[in-house]
TIRO-2110 file (N, C-alpha, C; in Angstrom, 1 decimal):
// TIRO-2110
0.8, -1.2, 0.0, N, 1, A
0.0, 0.0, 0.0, CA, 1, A
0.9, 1.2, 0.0, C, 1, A
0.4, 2.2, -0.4, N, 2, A
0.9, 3.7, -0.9, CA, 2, A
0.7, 4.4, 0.0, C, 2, A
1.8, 5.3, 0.6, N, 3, A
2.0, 6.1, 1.5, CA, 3, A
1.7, 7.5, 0.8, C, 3, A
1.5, 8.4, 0.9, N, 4, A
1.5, 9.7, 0.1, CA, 4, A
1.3, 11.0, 1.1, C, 4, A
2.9, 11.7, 1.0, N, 5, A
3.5, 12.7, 2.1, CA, 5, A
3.2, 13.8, 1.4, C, 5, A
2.2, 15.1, 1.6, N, 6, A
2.0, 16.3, 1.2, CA, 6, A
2.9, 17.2, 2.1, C, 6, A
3.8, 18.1, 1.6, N, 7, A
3.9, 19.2, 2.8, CA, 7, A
3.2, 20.4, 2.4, C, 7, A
2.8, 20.5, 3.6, N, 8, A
1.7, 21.6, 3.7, CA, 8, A
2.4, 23.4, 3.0, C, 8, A
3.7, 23.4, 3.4, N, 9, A
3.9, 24.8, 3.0, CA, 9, A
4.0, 25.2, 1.3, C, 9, A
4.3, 23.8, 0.8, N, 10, A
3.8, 24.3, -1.1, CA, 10, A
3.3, 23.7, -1.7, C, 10, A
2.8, 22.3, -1.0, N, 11, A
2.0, 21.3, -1.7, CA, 11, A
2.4, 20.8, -2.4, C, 11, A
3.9, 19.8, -2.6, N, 12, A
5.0, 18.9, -2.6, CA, 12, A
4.4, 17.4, -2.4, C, 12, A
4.6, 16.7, -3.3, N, 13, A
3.8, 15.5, -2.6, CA, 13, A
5.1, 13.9, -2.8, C, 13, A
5.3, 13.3, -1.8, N, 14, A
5.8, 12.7, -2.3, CA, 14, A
5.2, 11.1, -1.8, C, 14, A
5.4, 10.0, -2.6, N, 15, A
4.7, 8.9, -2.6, CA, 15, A
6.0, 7.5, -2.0, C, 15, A
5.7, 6.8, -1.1, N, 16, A
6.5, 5.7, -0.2, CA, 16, A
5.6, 4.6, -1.2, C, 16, A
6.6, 3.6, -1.9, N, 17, A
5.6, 2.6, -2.3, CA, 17, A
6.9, 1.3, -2.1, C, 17, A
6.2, 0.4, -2.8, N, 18, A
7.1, -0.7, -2.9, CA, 18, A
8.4, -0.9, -3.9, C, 18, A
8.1, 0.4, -4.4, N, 19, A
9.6, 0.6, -5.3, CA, 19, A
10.3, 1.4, -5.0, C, 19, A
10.5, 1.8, -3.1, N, 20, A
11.5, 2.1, -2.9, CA, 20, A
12.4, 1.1, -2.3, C, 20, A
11.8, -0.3, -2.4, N, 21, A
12.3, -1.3, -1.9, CA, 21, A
13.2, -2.0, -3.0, C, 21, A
13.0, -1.9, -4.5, N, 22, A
13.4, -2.0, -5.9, CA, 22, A
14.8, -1.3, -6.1, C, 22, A
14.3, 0.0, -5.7, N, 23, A
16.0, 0.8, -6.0, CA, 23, A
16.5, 0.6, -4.7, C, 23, A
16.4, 0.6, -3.7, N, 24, A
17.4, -0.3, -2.7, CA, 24, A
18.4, -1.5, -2.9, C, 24, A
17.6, -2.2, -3.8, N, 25, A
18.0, -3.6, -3.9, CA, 25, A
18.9, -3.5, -5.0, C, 25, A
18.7, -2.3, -6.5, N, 26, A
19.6, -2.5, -7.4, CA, 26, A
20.5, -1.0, -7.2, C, 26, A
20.4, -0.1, -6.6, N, 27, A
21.0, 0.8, -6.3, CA, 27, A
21.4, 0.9, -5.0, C, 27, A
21.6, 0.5, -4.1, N, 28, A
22.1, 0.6, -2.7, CA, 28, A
22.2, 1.5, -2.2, C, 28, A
23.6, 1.9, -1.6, N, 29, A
23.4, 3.2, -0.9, CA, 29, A
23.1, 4.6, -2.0, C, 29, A
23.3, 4.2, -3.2, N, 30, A
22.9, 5.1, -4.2, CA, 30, A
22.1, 5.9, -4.2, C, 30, A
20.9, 5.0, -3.9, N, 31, A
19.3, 5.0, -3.6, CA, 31, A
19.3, 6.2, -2.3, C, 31, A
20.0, 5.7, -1.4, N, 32, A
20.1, 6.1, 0.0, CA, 32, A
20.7, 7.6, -0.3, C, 32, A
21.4, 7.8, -0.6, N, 33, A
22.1, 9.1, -0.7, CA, 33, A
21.1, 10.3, -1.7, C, 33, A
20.7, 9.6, -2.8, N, 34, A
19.6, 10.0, -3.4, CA, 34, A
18.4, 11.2, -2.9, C, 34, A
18.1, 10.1, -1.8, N, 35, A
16.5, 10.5, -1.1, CA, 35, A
17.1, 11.3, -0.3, C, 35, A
18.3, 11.5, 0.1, N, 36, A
19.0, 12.3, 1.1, CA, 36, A
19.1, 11.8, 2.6, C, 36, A
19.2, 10.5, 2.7, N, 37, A
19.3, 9.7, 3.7, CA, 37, A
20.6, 9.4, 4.6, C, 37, A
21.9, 10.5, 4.3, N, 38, A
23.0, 10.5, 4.7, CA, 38, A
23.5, 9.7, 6.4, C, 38, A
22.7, 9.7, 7.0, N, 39, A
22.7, 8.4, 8.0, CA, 39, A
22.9, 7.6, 7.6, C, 39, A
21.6, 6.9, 6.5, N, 40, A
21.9, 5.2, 6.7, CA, 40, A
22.5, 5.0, 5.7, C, 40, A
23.1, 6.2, 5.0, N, 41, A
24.3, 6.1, 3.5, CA, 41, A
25.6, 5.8, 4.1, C, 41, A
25.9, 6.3, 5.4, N, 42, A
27.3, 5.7, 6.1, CA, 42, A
26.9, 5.0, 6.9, C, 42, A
25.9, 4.2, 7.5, N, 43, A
25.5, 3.0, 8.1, CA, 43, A
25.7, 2.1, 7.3, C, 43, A
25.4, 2.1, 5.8, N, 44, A
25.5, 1.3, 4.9, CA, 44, A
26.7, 1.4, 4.6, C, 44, A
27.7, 2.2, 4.2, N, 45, A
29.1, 2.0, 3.8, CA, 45, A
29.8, 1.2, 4.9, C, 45, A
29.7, 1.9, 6.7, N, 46, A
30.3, 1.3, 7.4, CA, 46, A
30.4, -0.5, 7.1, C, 46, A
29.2, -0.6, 7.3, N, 47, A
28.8, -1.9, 8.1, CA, 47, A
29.4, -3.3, 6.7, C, 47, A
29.3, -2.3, 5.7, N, 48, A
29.6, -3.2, 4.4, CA, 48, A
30.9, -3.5, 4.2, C, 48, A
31.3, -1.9, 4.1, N, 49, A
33.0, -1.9, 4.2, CA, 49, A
33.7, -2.0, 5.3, C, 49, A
33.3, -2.2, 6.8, N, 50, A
33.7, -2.7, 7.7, CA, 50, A
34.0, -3.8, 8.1, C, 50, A
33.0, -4.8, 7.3, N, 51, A
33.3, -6.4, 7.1, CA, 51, A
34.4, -6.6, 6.4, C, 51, A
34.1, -6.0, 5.0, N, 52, A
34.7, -6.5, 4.0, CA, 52, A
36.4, -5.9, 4.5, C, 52, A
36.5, -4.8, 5.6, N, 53, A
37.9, -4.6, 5.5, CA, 53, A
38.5, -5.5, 6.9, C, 53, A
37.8, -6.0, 7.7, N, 54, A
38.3, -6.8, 8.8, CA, 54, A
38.6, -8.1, 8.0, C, 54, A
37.8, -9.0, 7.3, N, 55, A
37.9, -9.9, 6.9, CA, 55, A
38.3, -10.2, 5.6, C, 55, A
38.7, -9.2, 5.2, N, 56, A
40.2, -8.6, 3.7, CA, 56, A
39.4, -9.0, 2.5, C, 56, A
38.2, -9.3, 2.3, N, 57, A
37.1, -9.0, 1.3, CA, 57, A
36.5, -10.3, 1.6, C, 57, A
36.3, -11.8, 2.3, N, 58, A
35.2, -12.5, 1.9, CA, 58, A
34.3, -12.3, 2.8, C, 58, A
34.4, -11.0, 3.3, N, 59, A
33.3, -11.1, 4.4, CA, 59, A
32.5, -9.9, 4.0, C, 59, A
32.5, -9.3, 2.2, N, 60, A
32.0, -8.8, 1.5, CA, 60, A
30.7, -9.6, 1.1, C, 60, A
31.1, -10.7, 0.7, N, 61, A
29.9, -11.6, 0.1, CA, 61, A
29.1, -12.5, 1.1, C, 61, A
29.1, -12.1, 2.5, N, 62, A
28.3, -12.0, 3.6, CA, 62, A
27.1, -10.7, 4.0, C, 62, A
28.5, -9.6, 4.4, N, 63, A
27.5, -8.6, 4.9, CA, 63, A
26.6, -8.0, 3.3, C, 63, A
27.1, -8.0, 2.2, N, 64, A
26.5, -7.6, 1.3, CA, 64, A
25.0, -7.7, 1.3, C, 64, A
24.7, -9.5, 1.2, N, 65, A
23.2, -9.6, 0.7, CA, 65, A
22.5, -9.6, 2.3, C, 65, A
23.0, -9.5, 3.1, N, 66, A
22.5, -9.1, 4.7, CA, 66, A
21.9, -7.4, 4.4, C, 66, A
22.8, -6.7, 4.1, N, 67, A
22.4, -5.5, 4.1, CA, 67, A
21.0, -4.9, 3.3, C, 67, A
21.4, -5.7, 2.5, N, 68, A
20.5, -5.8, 1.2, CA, 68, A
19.1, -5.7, 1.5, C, 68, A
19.2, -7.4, 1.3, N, 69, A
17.8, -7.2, 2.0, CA, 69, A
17.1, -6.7, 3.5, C, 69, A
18.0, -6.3, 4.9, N, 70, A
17.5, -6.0, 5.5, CA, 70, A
16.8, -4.0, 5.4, C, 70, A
18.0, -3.3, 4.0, N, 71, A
17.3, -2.0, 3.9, CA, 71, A
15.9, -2.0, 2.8, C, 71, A
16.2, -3.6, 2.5, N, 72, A
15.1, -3.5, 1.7, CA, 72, A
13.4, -3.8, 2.3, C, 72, A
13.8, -4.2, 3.4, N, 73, A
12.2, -4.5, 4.3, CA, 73, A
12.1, -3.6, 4.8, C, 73, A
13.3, -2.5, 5.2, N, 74, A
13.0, -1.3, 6.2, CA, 74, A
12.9, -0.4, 5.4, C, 74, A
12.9, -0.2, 4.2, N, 75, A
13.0, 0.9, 3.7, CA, 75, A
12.1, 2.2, 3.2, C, 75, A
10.5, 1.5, 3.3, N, 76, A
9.5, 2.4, 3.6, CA, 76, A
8.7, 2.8, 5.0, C, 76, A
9.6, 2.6, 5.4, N, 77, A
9.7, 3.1, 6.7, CA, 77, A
10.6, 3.8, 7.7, C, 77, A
11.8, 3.9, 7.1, N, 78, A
12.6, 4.5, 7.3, CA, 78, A
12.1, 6.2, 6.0, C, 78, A
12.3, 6.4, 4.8, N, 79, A
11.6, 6.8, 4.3, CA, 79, A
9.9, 7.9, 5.3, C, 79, A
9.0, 7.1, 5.6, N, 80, A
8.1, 7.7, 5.9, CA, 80, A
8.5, 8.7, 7.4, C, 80, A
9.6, 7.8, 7.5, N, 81, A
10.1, 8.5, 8.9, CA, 81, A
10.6, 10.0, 8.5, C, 81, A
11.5, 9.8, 8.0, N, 82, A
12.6, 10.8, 7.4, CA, 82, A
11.1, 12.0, 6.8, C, 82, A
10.3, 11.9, 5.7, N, 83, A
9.3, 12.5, 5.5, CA, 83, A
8.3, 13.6, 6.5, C, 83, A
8.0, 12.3, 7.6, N, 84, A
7.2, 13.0, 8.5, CA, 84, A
8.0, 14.3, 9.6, C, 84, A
9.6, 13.8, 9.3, N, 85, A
10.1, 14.7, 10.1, CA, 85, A
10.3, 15.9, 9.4, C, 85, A
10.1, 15.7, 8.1, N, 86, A
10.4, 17.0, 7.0, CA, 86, A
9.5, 17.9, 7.7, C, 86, A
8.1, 17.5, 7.5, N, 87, A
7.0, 17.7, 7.7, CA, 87, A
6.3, 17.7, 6.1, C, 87, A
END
């Protein structure tokens, strides 16, 4: 289901759906930096490139599809958050 964030001061509307879960998944922190999510764009570099630099890269092809999918369940909701604090 469709989320849809109006701000009141110019009547901006923006729409949370299930395809922010899509460019998550093929744009990563891309996505993230994008929407202007600058938190979870270095939560996501840390945590990815923190593995992969302790464990000298095979622990890239662990944290990777971890991350993946878990910004991909959270991601309209994280989103609606970030929105409602816009206002």
């Amino acid at each position: 289901m469709d989320r849809i964030f109006r701000n009141p001061a110019n009547g901006h509307t923006e729409t949370v759906s299930i395809e922010s879960a899509y460019f998550v998944f093929y744009f990563g922190p891309f996505y993230l930096a994008y929407r202007g999510l600058w938190a979870h764009f270095f939560i996501w570099v840390i945590l990815v490139g923190g593995v992969a630099g302790v464990t000298g890269g095979p622990g890239l092809l662990i944290a990777l599809p971890i991350v993946i999918i878990a910004y991909c369940f959270a991601i309209k909701g994280i989103l609606a958050k970030s929105y409602l604090r816009r206002g």
